[in-house]
C-alpha positions as CSV (number, residue, x, y, z in Angstrom):
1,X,0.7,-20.8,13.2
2,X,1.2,-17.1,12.1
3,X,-0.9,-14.3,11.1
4,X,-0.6,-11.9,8.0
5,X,-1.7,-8.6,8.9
6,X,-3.2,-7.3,5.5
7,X,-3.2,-3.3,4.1
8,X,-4.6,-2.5,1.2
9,X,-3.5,0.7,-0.9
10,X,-6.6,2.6,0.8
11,X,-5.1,2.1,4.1
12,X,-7.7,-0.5,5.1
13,X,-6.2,-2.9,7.5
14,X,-6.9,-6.6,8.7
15,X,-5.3,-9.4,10.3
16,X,-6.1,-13.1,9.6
17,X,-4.8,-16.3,11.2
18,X,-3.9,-19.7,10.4
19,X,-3.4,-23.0,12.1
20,X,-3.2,-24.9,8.9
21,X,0.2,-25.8,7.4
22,X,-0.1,-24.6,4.2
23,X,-2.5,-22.0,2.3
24,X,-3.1,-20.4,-0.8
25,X,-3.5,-17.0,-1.8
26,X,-5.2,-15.7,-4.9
27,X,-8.0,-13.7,-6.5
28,X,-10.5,-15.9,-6.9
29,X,-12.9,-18.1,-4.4
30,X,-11.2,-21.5,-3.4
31,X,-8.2,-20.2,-1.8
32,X,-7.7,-19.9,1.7
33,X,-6.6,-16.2,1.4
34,X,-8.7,-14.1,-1.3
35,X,-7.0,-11.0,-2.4
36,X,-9.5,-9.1,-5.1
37,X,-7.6,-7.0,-7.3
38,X,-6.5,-7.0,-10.8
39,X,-3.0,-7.6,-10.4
40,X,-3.2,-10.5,-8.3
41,X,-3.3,-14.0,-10.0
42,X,-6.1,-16.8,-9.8
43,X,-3.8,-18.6,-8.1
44,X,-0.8,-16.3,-6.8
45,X,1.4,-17.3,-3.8
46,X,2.0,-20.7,-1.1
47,X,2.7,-19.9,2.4
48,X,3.7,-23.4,4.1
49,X,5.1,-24.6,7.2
50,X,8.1,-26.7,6.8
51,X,10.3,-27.9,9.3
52,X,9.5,-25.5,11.8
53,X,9.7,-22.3,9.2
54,X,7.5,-20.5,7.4
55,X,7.6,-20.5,3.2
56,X,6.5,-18.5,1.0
57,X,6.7,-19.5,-2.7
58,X,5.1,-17.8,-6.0
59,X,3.0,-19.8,-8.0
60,X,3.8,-19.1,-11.7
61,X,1.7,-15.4,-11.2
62,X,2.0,-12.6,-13.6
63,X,2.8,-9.5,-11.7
64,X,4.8,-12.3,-8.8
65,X,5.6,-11.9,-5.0
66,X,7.6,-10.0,-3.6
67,X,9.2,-10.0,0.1
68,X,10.8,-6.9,1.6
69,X,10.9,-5.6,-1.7
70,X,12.1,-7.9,-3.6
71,X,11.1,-10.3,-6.4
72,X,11.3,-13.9,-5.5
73,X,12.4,-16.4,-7.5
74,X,12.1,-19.5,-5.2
75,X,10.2,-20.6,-1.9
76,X,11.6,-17.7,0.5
77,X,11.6,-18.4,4.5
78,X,9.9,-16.0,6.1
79,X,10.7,-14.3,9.3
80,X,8.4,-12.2,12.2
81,X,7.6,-8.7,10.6
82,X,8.7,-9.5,7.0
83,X,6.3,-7.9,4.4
84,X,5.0,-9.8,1.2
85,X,3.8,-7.5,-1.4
86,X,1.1,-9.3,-3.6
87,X,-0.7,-6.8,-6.3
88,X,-2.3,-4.0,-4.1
89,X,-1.9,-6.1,-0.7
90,X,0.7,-5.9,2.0
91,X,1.3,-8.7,4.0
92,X,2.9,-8.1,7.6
93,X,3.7,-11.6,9.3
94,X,3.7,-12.2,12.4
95,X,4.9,-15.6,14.0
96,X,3.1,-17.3,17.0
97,X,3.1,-20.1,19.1
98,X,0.1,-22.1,20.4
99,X,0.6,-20.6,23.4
100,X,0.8,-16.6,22.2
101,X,-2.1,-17.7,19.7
102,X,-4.6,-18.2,23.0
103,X,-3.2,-15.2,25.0
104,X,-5.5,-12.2,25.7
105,X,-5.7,-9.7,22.8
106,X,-3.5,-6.5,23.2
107,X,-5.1,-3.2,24.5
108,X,-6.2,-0.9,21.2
109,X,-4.2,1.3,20.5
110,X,-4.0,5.3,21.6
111,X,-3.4,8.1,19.7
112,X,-2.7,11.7,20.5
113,X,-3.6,14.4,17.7
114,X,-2.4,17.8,16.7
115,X,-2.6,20.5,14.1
116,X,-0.1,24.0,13.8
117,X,-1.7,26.1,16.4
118,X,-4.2,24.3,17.8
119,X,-4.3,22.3,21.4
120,X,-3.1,18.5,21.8
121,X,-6.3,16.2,21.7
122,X,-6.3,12.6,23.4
123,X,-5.7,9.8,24.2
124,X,-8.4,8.3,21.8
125,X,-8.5,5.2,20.1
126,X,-8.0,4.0,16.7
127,X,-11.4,3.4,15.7
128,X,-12.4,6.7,17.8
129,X,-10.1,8.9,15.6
130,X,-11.3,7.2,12.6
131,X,-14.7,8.3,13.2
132,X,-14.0,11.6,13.8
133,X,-11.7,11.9,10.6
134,X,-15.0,10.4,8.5
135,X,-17.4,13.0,11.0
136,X,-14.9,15.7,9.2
137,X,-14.1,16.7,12.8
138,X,-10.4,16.3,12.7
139,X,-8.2,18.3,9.9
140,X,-6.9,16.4,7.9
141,X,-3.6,18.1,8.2
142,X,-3.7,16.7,11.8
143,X,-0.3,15.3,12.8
144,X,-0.7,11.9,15.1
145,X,1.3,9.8,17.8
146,X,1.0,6.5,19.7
147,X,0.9,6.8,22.9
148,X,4.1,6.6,25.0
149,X,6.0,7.9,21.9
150,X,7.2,11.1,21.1
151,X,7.2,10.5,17.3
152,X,4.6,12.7,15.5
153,X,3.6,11.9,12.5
154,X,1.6,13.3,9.2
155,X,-1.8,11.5,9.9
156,X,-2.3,11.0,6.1
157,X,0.7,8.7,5.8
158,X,-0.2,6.4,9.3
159,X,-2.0,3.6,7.6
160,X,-4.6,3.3,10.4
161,X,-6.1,6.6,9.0
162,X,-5.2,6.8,5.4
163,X,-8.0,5.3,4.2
164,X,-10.1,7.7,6.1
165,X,-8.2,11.1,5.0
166,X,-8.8,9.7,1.2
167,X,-12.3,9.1,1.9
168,X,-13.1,12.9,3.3
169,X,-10.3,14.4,0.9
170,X,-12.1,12.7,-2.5
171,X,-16.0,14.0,-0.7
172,X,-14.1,17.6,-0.5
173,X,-13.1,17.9,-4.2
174,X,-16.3,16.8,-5.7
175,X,-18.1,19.2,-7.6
176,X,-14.5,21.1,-8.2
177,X,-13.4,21.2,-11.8
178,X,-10.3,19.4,-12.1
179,X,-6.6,20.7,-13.2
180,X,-5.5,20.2,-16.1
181,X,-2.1,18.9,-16.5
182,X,1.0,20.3,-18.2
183,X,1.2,18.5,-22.1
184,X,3.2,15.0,-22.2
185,X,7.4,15.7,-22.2
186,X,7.7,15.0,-26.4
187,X,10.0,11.6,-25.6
188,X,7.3,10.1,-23.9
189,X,4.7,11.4,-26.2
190,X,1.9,8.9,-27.7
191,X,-1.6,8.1,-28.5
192,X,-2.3,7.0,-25.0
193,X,-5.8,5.8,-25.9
194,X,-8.3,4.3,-23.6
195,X,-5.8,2.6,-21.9
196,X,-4.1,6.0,-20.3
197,X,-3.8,5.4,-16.0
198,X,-1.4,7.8,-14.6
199,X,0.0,11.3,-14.6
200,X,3.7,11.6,-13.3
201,X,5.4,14.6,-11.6
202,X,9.0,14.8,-10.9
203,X,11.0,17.1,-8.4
204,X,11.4,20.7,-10.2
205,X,8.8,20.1,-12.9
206,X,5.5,20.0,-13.8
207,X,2.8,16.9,-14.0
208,X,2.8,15.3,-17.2
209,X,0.2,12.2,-18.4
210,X,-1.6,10.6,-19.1
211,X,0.4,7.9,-20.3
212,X,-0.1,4.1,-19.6
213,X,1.1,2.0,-17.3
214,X,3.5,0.1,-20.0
215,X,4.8,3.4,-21.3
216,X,5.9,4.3,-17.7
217,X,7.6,1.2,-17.5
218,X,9.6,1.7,-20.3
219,X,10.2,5.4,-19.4
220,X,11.6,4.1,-15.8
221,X,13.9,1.4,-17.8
222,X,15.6,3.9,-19.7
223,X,16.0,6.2,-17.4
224,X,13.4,9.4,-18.9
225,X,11.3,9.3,-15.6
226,X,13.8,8.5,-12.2
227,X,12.9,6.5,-9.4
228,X,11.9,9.4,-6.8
229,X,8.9,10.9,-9.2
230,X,5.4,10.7,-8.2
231,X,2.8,8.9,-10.0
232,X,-0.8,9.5,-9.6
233,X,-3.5,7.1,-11.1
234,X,-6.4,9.3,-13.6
235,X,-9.1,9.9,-11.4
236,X,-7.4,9.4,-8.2
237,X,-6.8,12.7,-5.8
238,X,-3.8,10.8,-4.3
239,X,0.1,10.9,-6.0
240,X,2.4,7.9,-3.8
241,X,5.9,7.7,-4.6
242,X,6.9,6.1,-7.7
243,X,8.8,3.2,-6.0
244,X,6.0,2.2,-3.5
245,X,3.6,1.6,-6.3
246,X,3.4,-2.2,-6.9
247,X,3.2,-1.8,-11.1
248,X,6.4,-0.9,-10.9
249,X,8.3,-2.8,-8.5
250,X,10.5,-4.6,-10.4
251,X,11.5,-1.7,-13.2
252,X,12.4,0.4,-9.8
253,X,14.4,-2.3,-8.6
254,X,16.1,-3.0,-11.5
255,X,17.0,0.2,-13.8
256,X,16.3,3.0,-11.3
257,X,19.0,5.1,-11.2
């Protein structure tokens, strides 16, 4: 038994469980874990109980599986709070026992909330701060903090609440024209036709795109565009770092430099 707590880029998040020994994870219906997207295969990845351990293996898919980061290459055991990147989706596991399986669910969480001059608001829930964030009652500059921790953090980057922010940050810049980037650097300069996705900033310069998503990749092999740029997809308001994007997984871990 184990569950796979599921975040999408948005910041959405779910958790699913499983009794069976063995499913399978892919894009279309007829798995026993559907991940829409793109970049995830009709039939992607295996997760199977064997001897007493958890397995993931990659089934053949284009874009494959990664776990902590790292492409597999054969069935991977799979330990409590390992994440399996598939396409968009993060998958958190969590082991469990019959026992721990049947046990009364965990208190929700509770957040504290503060913004650069303001007063310290809470404790409120998870679903209670959401709200408010969607209500456009919290600033989105807000910084956040579990309760019983003294960690603040940007509430933009928590993944409760990213999806959230995005949603009240995209309504706010409607209706604004939008900026136009700084022309394509000449070494990376082509016809980027219909197929253009993403503009690229690195530290010290300006944004440059669009170029598509197989020019970047070559641009990260040879070393033109570094590992600790920012990428943001056309028509997107949000830029993520370069090596947290799953398009480019395996150039980052392989030629950055």
């Amino acid at each position: 038994m184990f569950t796979l707590i599921i975040r999408e880029r948005s910041g959405d998040e779910r958790r699913e469980f499983f009794d069976e020994q063995e499913i399978l994870v892919g894009r279309v219906p007829g798995n026993d874990l559907v991940l829409r997207a793109g970049n995830v295969s009709r039939q992607h990845a295996r997760f199977a109980y064997k001897d007493a351990r958890l397995i993931v293996s990659d089934l053949g898919s284009a874009n494959g599986t990664y776990v902590n980061g790292r492409r597999i290459r054969q069935p991977t055991i799979l330990r409590d709070g390992d994440e399996v990147w598939i396409g968009d989706f993060y998958l958190r596991v969590e082991m469990s026992s019959p026992a721990s399986s049947q046990a009364a669910p965990p208190p929700p969480t509770q957040w504290y909330v503060y913004r650069d001059g303001g007063d310290t608001v809470g404790p409120v829930t998870t679903a209670q701060l959401s709200a408010g964030i969607r209500a456009g009652k919290v600033p989105l500059d807000s910084y956040v903090c579990v309760a019983g921790s003294n960690q603040w953090q940007p509430m933009d980057q928590v993944p409760d609440f990213a999806g959230a922010v995005r949603t009240v940050a995209e309504r706010a810049v409607q209706g604004r024209p939008p900026v136009a980037p700084t022309e394509i650097p000449s070494h990376l300069a082509t016809d980027a036709g219909p197929e253009a996705l993403w503009y690229v900033i690195n530290e010290g310069s300006d944004p440059f795109g669009p170029i598509t998503t197989e020019q970047l990749r070559r641009a990260i092999r040879s070393g033109q565009v570094p590992i600790t740029g920012q990428v943001n997809r056309a028509g997107s308001p949000d830029w993520f770092d370069l090596a947290v994007v799953p398009e480019f997984y395996e150039e980052v871990l392989r030629f950055g430099r």
